[in-house]
mmJSON file of the N, C-alpha and C atoms, coordinates in Angstrom:
{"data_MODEL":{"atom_site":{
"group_PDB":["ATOM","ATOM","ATOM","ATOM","ATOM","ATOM","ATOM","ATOM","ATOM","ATOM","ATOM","ATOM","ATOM","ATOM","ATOM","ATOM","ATOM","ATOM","ATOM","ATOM","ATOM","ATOM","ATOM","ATOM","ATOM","ATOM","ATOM","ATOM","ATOM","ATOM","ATOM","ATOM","ATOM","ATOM","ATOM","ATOM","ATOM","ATOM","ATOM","ATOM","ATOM","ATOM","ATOM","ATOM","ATOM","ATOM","ATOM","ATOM","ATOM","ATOM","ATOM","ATOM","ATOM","ATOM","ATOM","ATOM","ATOM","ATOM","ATOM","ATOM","ATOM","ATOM","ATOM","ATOM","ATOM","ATOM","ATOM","ATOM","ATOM","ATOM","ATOM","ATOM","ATOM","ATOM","ATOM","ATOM","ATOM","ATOM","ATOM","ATOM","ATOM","ATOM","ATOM","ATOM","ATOM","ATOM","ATOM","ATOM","ATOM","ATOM","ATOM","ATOM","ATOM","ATOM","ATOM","ATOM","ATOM","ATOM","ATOM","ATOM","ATOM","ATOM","ATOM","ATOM","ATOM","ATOM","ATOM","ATOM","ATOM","ATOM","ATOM","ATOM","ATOM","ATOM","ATOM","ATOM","ATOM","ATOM","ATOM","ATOM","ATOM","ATOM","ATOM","ATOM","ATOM","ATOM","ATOM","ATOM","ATOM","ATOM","ATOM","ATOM","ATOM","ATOM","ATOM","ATOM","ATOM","ATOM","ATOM","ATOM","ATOM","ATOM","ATOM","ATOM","ATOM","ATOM","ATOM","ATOM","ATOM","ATOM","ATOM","ATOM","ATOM","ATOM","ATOM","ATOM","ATOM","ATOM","ATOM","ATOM","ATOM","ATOM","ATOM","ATOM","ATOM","ATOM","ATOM","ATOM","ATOM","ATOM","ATOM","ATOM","ATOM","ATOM","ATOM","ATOM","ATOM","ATOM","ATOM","ATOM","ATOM","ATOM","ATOM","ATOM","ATOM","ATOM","ATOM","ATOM","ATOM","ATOM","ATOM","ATOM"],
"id":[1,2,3,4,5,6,7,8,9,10,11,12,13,14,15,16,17,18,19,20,21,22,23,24,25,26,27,28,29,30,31,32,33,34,35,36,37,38,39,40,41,42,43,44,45,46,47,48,49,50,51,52,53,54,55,56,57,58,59,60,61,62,63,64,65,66,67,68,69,70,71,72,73,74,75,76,77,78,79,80,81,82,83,84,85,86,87,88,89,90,91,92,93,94,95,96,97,98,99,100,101,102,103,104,105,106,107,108,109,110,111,112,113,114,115,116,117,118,119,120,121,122,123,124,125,126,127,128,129,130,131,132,133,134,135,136,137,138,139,140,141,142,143,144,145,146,147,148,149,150,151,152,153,154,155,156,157,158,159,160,161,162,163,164,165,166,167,168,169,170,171,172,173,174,175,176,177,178,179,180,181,182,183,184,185,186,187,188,189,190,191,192],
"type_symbol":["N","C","C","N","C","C","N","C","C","N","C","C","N","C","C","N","C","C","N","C","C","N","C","C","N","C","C","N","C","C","N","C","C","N","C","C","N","C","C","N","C","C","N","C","C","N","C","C","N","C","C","N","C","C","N","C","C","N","C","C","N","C","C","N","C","C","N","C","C","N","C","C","N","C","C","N","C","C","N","C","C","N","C","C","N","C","C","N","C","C","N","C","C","N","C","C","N","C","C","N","C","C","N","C","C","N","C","C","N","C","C","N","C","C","N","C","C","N","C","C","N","C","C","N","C","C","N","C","C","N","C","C","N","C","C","N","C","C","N","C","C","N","C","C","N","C","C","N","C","C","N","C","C","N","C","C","N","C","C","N","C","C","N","C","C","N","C","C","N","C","C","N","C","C","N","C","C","N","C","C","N","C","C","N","C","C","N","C","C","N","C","C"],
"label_atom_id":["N","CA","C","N","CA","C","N","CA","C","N","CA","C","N","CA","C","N","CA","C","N","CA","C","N","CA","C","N","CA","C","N","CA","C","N","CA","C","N","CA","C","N","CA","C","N","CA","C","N","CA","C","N","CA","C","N","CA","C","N","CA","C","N","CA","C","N","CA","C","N","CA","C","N","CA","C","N","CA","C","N","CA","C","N","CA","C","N","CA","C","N","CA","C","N","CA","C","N","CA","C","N","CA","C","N","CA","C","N","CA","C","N","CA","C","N","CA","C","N","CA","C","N","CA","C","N","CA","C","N","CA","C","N","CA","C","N","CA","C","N","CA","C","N","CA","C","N","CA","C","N","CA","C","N","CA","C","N","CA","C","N","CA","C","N","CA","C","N","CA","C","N","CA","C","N","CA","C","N","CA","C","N","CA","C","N","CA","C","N","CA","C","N","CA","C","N","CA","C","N","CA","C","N","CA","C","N","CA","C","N","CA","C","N","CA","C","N","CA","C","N","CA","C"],
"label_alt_id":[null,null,null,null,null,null,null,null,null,null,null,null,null,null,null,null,null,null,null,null,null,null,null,null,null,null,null,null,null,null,null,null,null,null,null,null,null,null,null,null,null,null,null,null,null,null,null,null,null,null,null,null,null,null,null,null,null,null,null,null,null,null,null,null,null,null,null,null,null,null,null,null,null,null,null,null,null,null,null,null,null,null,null,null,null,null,null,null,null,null,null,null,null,null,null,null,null,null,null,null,null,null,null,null,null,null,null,null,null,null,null,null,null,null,null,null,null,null,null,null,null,null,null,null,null,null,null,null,null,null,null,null,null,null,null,null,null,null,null,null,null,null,null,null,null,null,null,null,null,null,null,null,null,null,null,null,null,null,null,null,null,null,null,null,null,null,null,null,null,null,null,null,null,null,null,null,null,null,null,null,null,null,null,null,null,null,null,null,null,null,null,null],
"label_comp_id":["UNK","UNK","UNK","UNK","UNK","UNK","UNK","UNK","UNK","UNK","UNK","UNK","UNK","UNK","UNK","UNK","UNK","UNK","UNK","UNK","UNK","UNK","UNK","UNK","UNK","UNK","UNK","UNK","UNK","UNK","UNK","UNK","UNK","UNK","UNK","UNK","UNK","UNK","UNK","UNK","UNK","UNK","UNK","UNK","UNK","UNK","UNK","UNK","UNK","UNK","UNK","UNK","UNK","UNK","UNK","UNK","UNK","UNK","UNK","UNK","UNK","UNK","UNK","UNK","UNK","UNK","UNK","UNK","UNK","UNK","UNK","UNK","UNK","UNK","UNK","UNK","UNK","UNK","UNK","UNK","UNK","UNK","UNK","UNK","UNK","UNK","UNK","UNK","UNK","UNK","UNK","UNK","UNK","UNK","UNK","UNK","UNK","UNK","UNK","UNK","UNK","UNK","UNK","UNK","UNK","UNK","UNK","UNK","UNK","UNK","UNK","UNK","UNK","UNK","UNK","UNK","UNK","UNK","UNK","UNK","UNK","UNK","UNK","UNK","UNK","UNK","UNK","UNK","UNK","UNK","UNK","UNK","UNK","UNK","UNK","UNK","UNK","UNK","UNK","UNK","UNK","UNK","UNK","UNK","UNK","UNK","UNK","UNK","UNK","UNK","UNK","UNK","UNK","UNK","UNK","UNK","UNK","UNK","UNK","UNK","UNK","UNK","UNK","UNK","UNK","UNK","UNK","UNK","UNK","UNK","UNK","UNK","UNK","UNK","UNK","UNK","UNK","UNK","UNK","UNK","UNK","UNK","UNK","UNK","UNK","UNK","UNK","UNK","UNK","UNK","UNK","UNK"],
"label_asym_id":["A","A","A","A","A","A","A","A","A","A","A","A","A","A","A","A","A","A","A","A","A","A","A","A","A","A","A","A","A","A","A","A","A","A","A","A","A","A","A","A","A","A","A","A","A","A","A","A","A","A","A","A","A","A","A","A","A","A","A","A","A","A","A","A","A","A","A","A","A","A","A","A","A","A","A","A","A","A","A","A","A","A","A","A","A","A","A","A","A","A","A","A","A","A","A","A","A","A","A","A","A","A","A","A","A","A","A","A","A","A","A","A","A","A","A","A","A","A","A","A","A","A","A","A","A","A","A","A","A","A","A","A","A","A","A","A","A","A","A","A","A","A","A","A","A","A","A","A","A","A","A","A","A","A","A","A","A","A","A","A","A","A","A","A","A","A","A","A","A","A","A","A","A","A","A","A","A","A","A","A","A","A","A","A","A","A","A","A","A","A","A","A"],
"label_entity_id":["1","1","1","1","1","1","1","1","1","1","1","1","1","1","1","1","1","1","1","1","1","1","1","1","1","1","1","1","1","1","1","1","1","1","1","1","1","1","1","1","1","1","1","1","1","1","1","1","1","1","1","1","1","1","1","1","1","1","1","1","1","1","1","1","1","1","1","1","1","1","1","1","1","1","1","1","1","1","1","1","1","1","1","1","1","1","1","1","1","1","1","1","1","1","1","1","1","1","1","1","1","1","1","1","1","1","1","1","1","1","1","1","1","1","1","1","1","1","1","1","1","1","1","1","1","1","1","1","1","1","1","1","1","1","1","1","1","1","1","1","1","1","1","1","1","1","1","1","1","1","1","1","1","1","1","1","1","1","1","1","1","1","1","1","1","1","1","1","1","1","1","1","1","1","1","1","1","1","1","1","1","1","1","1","1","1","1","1","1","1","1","1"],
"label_seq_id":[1,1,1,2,2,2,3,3,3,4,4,4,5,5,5,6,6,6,7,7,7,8,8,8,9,9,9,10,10,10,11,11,11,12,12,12,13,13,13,14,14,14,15,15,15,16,16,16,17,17,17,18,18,18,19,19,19,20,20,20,21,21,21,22,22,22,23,23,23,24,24,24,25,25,25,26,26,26,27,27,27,28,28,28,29,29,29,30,30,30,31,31,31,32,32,32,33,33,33,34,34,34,35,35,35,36,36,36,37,37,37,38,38,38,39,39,39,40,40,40,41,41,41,42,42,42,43,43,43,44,44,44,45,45,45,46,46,46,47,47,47,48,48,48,49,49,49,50,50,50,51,51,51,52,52,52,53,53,53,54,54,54,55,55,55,56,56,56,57,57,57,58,58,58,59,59,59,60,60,60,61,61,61,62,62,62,63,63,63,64,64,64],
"pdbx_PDB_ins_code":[null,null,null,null,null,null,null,null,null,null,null,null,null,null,null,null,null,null,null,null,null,null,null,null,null,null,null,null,null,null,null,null,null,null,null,null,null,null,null,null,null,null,null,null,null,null,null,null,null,null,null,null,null,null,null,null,null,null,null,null,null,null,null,null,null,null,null,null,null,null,null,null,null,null,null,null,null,null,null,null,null,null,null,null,null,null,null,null,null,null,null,null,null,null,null,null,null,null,null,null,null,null,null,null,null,null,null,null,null,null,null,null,null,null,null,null,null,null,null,null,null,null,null,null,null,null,null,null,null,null,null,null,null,null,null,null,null,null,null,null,null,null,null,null,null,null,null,null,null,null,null,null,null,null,null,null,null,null,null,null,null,null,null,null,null,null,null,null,null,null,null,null,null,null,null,null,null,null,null,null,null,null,null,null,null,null,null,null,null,null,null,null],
"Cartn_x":[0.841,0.0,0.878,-0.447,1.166,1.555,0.863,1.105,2.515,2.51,3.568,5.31,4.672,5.532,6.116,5.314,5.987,6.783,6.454,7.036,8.616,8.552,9.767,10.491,10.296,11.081,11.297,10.586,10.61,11.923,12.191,13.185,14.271,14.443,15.004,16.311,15.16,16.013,15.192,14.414,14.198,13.51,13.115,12.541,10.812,10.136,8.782,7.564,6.804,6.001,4.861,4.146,2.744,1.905,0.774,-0.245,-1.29,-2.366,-3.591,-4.395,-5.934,-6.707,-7.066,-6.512,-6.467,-5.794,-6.384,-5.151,-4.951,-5.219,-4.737,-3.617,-3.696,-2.812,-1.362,-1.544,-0.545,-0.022,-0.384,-0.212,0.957,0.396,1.089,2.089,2.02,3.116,4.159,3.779,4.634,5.826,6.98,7.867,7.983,7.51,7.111,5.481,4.82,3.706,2.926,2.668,2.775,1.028,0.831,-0.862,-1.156,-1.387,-1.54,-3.283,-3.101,-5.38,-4.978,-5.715,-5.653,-4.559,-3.35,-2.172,-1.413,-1.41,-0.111,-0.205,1.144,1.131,0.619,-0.574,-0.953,-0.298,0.24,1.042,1.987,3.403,3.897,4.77,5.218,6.007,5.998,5.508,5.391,4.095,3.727,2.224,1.213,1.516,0.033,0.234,1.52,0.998,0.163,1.029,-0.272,-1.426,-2.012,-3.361,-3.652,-3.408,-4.153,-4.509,-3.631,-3.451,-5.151,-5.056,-6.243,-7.387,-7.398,-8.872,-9.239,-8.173,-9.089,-9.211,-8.66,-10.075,-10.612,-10.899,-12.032,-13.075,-12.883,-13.884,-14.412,-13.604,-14.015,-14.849,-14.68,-15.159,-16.549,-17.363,-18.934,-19.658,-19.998,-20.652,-21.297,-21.274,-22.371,-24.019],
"Cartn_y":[-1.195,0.0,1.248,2.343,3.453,3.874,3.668,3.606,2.622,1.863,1.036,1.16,2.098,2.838,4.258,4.803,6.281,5.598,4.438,4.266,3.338,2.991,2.394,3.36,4.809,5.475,6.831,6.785,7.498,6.193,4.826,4.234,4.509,4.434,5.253,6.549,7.421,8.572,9.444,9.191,10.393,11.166,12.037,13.78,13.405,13.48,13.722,14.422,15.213,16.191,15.258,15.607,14.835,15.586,15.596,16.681,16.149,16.245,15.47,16.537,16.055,16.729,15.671,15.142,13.687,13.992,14.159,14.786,13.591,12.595,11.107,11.106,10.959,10.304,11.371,12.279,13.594,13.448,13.012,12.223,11.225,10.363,8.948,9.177,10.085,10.014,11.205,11.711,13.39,13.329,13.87,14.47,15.993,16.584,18.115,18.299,19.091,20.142,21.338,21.838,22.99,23.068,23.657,23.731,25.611,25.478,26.549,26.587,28.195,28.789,30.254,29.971,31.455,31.66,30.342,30.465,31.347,31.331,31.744,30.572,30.473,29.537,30.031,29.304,29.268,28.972,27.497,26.995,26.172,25.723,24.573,24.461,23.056,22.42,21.03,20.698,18.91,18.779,17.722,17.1,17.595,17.223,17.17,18.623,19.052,20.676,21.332,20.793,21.931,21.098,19.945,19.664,19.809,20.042,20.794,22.411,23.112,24.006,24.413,23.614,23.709,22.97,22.218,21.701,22.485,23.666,24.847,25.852,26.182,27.158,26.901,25.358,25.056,24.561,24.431,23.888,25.652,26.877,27.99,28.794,28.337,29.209,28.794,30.271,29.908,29.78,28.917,28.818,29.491,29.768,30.684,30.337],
"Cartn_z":[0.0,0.0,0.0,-0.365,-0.402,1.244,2.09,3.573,4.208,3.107,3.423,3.098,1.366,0.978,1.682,2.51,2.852,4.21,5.225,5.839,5.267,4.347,3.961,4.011,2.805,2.735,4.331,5.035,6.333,6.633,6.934,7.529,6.615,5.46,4.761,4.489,5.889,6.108,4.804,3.686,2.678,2.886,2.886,3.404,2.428,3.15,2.517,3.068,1.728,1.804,1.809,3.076,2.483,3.255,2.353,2.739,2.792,3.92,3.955,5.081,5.014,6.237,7.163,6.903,7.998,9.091,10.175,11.484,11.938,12.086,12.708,11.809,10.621,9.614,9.951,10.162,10.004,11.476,12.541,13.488,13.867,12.699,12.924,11.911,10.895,9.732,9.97,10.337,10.486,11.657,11.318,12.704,12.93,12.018,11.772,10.614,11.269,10.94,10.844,9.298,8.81,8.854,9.299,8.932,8.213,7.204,6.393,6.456,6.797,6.765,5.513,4.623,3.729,3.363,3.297,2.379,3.089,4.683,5.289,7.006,7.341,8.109,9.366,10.043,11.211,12.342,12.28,13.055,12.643,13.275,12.614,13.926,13.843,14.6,14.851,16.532,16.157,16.256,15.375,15.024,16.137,16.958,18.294,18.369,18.592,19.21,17.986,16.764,15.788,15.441,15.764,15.814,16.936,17.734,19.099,18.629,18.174,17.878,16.953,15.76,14.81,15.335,16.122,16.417,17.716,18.381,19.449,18.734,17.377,16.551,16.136,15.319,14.599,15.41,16.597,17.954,18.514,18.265,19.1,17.622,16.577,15.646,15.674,15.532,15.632,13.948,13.684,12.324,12.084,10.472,9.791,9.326],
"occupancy":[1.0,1.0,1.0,1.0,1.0,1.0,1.0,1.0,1.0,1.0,1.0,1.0,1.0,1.0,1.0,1.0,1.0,1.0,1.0,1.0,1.0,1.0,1.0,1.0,1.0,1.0,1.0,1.0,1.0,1.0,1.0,1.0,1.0,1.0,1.0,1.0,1.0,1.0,1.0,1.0,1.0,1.0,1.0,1.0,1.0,1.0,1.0,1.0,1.0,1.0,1.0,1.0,1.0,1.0,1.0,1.0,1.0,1.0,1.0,1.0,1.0,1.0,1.0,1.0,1.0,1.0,1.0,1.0,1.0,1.0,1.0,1.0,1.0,1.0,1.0,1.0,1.0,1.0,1.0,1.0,1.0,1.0,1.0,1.0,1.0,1.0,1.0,1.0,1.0,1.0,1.0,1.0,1.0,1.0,1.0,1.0,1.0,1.0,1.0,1.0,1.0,1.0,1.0,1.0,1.0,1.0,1.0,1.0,1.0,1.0,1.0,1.0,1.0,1.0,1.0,1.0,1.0,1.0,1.0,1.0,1.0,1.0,1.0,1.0,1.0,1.0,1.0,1.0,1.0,1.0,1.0,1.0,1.0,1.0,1.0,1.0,1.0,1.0,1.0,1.0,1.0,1.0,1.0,1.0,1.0,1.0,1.0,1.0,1.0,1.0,1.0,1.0,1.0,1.0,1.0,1.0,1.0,1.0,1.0,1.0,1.0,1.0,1.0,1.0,1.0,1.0,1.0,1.0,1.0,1.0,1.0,1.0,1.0,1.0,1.0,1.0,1.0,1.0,1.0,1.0,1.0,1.0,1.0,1.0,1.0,1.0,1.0,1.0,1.0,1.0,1.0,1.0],
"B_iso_or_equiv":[0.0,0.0,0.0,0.0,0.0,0.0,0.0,0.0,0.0,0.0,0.0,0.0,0.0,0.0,0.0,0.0,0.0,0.0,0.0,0.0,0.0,0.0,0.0,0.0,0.0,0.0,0.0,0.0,0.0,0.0,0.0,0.0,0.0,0.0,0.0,0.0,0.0,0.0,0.0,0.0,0.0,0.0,0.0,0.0,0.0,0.0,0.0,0.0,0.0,0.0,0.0,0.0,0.0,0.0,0.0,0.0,0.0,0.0,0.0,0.0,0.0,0.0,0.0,0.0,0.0,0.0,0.0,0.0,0.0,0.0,0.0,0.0,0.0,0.0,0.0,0.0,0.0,0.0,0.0,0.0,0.0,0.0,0.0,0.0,0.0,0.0,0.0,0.0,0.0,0.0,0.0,0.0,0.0,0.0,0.0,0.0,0.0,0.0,0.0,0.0,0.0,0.0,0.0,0.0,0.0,0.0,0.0,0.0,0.0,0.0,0.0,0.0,0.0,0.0,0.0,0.0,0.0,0.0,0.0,0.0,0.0,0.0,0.0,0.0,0.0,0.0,0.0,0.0,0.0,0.0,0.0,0.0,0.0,0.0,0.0,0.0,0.0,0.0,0.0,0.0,0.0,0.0,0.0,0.0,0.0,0.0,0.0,0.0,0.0,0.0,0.0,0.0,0.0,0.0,0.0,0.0,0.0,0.0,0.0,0.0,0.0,0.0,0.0,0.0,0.0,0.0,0.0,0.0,0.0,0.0,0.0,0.0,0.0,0.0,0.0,0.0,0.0,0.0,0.0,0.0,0.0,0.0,0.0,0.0,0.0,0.0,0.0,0.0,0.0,0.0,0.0,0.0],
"pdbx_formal_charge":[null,null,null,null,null,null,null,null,null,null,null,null,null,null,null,null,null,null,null,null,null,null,null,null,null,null,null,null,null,null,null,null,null,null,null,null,null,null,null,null,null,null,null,null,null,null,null,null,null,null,null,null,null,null,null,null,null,null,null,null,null,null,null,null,null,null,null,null,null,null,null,null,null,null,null,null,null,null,null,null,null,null,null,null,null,null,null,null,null,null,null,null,null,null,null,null,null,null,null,null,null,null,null,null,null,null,null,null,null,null,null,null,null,null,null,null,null,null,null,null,null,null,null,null,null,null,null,null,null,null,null,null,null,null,null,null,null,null,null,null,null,null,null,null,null,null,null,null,null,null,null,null,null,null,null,null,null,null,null,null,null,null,null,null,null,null,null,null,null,null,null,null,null,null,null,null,null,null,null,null,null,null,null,null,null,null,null,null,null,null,null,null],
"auth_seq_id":[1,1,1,2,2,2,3,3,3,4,4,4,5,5,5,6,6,6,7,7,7,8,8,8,9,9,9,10,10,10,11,11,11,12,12,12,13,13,13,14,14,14,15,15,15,16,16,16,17,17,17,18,18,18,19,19,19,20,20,20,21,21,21,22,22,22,23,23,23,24,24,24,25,25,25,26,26,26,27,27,27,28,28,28,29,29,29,30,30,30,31,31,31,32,32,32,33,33,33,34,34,34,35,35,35,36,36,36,37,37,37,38,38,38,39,39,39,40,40,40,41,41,41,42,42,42,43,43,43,44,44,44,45,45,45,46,46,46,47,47,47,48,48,48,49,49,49,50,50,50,51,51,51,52,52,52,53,53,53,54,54,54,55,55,55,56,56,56,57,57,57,58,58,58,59,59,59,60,60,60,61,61,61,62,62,62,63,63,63,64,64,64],
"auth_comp_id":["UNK","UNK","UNK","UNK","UNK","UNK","UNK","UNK","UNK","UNK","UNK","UNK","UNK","UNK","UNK","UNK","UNK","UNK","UNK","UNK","UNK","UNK","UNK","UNK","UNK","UNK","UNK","UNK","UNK","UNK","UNK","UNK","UNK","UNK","UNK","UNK","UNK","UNK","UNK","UNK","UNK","UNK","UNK","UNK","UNK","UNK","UNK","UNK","UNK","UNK","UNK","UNK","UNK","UNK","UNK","UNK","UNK","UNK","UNK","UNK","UNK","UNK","UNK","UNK","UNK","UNK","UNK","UNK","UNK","UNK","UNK","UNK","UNK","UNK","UNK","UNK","UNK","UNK","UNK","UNK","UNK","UNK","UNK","UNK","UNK","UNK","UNK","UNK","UNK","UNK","UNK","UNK","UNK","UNK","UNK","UNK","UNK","UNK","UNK","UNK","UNK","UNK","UNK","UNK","UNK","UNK","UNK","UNK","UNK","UNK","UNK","UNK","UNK","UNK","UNK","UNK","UNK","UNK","UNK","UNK","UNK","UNK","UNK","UNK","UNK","UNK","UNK","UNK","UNK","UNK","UNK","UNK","UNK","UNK","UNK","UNK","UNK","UNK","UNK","UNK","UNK","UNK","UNK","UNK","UNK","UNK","UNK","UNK","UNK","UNK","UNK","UNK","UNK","UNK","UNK","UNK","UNK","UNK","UNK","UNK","UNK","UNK","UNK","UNK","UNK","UNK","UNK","UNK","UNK","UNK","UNK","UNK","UNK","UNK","UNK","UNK","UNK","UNK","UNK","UNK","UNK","UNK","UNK","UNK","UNK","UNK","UNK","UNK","UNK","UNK","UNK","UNK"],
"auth_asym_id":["A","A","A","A","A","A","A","A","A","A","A","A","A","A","A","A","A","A","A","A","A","A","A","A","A","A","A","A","A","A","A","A","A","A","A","A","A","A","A","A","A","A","A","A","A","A","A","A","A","A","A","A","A","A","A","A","A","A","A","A","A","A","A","A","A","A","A","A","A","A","A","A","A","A","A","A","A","A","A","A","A","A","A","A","A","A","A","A","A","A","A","A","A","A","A","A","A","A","A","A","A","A","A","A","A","A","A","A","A","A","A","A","A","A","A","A","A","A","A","A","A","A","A","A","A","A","A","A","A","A","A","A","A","A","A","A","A","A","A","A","A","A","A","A","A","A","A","A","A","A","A","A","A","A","A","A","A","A","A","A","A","A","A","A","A","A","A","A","A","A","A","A","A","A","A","A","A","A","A","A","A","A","A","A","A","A","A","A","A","A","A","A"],
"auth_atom_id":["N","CA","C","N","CA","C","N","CA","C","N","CA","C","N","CA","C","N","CA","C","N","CA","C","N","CA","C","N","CA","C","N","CA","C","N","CA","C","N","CA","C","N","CA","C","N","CA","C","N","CA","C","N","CA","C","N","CA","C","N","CA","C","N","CA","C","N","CA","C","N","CA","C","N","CA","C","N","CA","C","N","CA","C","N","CA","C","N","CA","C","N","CA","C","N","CA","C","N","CA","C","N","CA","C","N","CA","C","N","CA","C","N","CA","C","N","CA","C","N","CA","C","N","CA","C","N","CA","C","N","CA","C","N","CA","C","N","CA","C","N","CA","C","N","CA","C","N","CA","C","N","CA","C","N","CA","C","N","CA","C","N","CA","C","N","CA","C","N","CA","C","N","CA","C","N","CA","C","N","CA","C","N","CA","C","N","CA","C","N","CA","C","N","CA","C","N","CA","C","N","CA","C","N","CA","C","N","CA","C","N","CA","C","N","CA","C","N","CA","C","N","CA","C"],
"pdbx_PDB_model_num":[1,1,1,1,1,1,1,1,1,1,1,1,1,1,1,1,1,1,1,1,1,1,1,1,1,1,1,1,1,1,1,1,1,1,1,1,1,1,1,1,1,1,1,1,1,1,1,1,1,1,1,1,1,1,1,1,1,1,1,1,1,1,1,1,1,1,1,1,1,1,1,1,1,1,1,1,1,1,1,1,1,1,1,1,1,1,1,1,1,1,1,1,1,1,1,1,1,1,1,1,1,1,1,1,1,1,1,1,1,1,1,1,1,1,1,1,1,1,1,1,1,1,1,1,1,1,1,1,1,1,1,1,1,1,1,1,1,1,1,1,1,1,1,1,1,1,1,1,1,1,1,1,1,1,1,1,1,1,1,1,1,1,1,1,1,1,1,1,1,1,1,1,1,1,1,1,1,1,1,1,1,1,1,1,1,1,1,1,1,1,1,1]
}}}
């Protein structure tokens, strides 16, 4: 699977971009995270802090 593939190349050592709205996946795959809102960076650093980060504004934002 390709899940099987990004971890080969993560043991590897090769540098990869992967972009998803999957916060589990970005989670379990990531050692750094960029979370971009309106094409400038919100937050970045390690996984949990910036999905913590995005799910206490998308939990404080009041819908339209």
């Amino acid at each position: 699977t390709c899940l099987d593939r990004i971890r080969l190349l993560q043991s590897q050592g090769k540098p990869i971009v992967f972009v998803s709205h999957d916060l589990a996946a970005i989670q379990n795959f990531c050692d750094f995270a960029v979370w971009l809102q309106s094409g400038r960076v919100a937050a970045s650093g390690y996984p949990s802090n910036v999905v913590e980060q995005y799910l206490s504004t998308v939990q404080t934002t009041p819908s339209a």
